[in-house]
C-alpha positions as CSV (number, residue, x, y, z in Angstrom):
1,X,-9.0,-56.0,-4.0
2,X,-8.4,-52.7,-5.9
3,X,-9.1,-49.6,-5.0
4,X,-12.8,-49.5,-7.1
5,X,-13.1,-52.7,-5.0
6,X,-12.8,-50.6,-1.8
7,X,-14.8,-47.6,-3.3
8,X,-17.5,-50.5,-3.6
9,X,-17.5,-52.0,-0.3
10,X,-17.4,-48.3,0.9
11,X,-20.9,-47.2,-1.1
12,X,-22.8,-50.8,0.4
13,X,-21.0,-50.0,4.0
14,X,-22.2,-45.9,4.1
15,X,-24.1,-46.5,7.5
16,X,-20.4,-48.3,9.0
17,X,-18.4,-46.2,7.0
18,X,-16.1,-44.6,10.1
19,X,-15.2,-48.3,10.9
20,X,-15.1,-49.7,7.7
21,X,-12.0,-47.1,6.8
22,X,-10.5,-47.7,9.9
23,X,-10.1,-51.7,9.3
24,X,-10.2,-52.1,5.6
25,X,-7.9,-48.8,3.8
26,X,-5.3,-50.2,2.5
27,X,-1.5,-50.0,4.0
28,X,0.0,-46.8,4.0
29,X,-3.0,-44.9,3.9
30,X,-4.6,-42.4,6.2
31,X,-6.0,-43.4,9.2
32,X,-5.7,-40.4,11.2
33,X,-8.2,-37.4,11.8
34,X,-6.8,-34.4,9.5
35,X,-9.1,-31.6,9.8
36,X,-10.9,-30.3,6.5
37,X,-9.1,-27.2,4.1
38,X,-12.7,-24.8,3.8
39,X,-13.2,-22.4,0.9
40,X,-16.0,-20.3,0.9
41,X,-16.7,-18.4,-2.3
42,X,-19.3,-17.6,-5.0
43,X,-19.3,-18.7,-9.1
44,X,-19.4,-15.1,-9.9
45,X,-18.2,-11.8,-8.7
46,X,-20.6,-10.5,-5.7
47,X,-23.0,-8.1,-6.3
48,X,-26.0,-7.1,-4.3
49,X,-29.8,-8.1,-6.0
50,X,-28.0,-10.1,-8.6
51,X,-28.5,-14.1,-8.4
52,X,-25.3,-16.0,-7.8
53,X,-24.1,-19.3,-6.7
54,X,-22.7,-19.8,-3.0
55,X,-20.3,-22.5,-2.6
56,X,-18.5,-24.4,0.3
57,X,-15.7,-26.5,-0.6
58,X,-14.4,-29.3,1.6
59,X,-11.1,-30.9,1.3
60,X,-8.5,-32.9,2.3
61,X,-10.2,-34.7,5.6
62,X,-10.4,-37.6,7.1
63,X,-12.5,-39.5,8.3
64,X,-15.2,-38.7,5.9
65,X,-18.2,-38.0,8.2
66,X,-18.8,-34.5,7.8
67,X,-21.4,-32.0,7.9
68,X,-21.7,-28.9,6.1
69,X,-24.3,-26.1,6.3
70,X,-24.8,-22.9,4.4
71,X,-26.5,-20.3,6.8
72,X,-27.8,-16.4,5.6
73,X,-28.0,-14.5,9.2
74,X,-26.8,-17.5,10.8
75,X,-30.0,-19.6,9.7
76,X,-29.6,-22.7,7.1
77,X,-30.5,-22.1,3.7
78,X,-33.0,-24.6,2.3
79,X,-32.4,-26.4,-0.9
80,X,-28.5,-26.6,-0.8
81,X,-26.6,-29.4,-3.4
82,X,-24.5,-31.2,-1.6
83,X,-22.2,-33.4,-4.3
84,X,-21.2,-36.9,-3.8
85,X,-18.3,-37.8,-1.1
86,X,-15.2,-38.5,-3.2
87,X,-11.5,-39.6,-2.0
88,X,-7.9,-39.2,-3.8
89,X,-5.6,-42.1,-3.5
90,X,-4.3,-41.0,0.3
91,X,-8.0,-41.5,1.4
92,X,-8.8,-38.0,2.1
93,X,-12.0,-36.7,1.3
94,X,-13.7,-34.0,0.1
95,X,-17.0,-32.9,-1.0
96,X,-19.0,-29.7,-2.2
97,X,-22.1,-27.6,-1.0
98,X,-23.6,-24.8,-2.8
99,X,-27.1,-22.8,-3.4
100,X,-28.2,-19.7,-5.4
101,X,-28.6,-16.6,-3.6
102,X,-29.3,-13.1,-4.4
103,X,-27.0,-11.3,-1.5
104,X,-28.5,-7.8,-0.1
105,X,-26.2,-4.9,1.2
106,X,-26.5,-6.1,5.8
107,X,-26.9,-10.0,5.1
108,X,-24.1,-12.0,6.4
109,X,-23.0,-15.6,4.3
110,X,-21.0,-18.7,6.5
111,X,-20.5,-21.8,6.2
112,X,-20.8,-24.0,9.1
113,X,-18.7,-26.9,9.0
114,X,-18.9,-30.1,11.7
115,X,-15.8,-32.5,11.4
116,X,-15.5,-35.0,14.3
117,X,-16.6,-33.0,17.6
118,X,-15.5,-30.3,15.7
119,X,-17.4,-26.7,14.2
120,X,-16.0,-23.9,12.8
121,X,-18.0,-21.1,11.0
122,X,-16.3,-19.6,7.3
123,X,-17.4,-16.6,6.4
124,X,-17.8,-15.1,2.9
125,X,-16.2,-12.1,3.9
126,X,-15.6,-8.6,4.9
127,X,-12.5,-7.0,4.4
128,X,-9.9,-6.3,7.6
129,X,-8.4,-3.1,7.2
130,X,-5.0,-1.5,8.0
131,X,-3.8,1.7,7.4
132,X,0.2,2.5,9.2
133,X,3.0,4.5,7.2
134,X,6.6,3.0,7.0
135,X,8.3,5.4,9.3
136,X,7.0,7.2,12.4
137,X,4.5,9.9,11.4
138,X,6.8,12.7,11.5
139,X,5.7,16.3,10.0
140,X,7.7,17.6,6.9
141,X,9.5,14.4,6.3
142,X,9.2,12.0,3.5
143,X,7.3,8.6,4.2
144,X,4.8,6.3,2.4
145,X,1.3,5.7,3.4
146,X,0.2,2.1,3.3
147,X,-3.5,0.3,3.6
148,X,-3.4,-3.2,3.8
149,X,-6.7,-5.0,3.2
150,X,-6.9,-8.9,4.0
151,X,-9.0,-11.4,4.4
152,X,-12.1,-11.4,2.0
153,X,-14.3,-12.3,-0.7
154,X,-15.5,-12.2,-3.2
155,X,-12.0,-10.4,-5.2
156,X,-14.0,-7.6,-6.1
157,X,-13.1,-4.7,-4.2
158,X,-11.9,-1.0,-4.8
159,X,-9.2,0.9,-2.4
160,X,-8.7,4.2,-2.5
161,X,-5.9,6.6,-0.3
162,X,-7.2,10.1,0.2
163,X,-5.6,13.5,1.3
164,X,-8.1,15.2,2.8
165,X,-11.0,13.8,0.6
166,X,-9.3,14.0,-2.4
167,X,-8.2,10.5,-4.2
168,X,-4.2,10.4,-4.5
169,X,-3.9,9.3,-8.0
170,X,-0.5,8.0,-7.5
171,X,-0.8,5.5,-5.6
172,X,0.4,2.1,-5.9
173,X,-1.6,-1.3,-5.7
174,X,-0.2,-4.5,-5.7
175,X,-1.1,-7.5,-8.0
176,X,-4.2,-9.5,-6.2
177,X,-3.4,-12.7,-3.9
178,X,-4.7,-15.1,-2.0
179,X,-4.9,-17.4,0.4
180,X,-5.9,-21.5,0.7
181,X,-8.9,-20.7,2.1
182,X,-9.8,-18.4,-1.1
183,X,-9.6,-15.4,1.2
184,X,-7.6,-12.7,-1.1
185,X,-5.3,-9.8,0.5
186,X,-3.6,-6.6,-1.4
187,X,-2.1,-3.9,-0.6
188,X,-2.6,0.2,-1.7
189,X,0.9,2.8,-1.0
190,X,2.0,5.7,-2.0
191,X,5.0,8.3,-1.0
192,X,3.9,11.1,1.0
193,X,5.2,14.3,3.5
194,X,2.4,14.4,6.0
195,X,1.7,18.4,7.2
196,X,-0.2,19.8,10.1
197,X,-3.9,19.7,9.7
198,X,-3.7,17.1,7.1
199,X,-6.3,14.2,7.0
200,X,-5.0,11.1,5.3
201,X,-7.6,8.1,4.7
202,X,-8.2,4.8,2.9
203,X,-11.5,4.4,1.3
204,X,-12.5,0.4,1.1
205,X,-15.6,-0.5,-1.0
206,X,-16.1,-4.3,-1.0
207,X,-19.6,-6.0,-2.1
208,X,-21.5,-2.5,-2.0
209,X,-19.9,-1.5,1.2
210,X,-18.1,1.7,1.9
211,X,-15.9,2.3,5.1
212,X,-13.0,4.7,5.5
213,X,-10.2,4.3,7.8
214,X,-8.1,7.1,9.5
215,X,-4.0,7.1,9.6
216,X,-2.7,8.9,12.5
217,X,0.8,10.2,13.5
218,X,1.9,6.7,15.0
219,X,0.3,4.6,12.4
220,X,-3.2,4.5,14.3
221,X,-6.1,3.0,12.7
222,X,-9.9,4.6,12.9
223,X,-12.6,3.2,11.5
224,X,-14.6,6.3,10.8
225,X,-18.5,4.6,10.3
């Protein structure tokens, strides 16, 4: 039997389907329990009071019972699409859940994720912060100032370093990245000789959100909301 054969026997079996992988995938495929890859994202770039398209995408488990919930506040969103269960030739599986939304500023997006006797919650997410220099924080000597965001989505997001309020226009940003779970990171630097009674801070506005971290003379973070 090929392997439409087996996707066949697998669509009349969908009530057996744990055992009927188990004893019928062919040799040499997967058998064992691999966890699911989770990316949590939206179709277009997050803004607050504009409709949009939440998404939760499932990959690369096995075995293919698996349940996936989209929550606003940590409550399930009604009316969610769930596509089909589909499988690549190494019998892992992955599917797709998504549901429009129209995000407001204080409203918190997951998706809850039940593999096996195992659930994990994926957030659409905030940015983590870090703000450190290179060197210790000496006065009157030369060093660069670094903010390091990580962690979140959607990409939009705007970092600014400050000297005492005031933008430093020559600072540095590096190109965009990301991670397998669609969760992006970049980093914001520029040179600088820190003086007494200086106040250096990194501005982060993500998804409507403003919050401003402090550097201090040993690298020390304060978040200053």
């Amino acid at each position: 039997m090929d392997e439409r054969g087996y996707f066949s026997l697998l669509i009349l079996s969908q009530q057996g389907l744990l055992g009927w992988t188990e004893k019928w995938a062919p040799v040499g495929s997967s058998s064992r329990v691999h966890p699911p890859k989770v990316q949590v994202y939206s179709r277009n770039p997050g803004e607050f009071g504009t409709a949009n398209i939440l998404i939760c995408h499932t990959s690369n488990f096995h075995p293919p019972d698996i349940e996936i919930k989209l929550m606003k506040d940590e409550v399930e969103i009604p009316n969610a699409n769930q596509t089909d269960l589909a499988f690549k030739q190494d019998w892992r599986f992955h599917v797709t859940k998504s549901v429009t939304i129209t995000p407001q500023k204080g409203e918190k997006y997951t998706c809850k994720v039940t593999h096996g006797r195992n659930t994990k919650v994926y957030a659409w997410a905030a940015p983590e912060v870090q703000v450190y220099s290179r060197e210790p924080g000496d006065f009157n000597k030369l060093n660069t100032l670094i903010c390091y965001v990580r962690n979140f989505h959607p990409p939009e997001i705007r970092i600014e370093l400050l000297k005492n309020g005031q933008e430093i226009r020559e600072a540095r940003q590096t190109d965009l990245a990301f991670e397998e779970n669609w969760h992006y990171h970049l980093t914001k630097h520029v040179p600088f000789i820190p003086k007494s009674g200086d106040k250096y801070t990194c501005r982060v506005t993500h998804m409507g959100n403003t919050k401003v971290y402090e550097w201090g003379e040993y690298g020390y973070v304060a978040d200053m909301n």
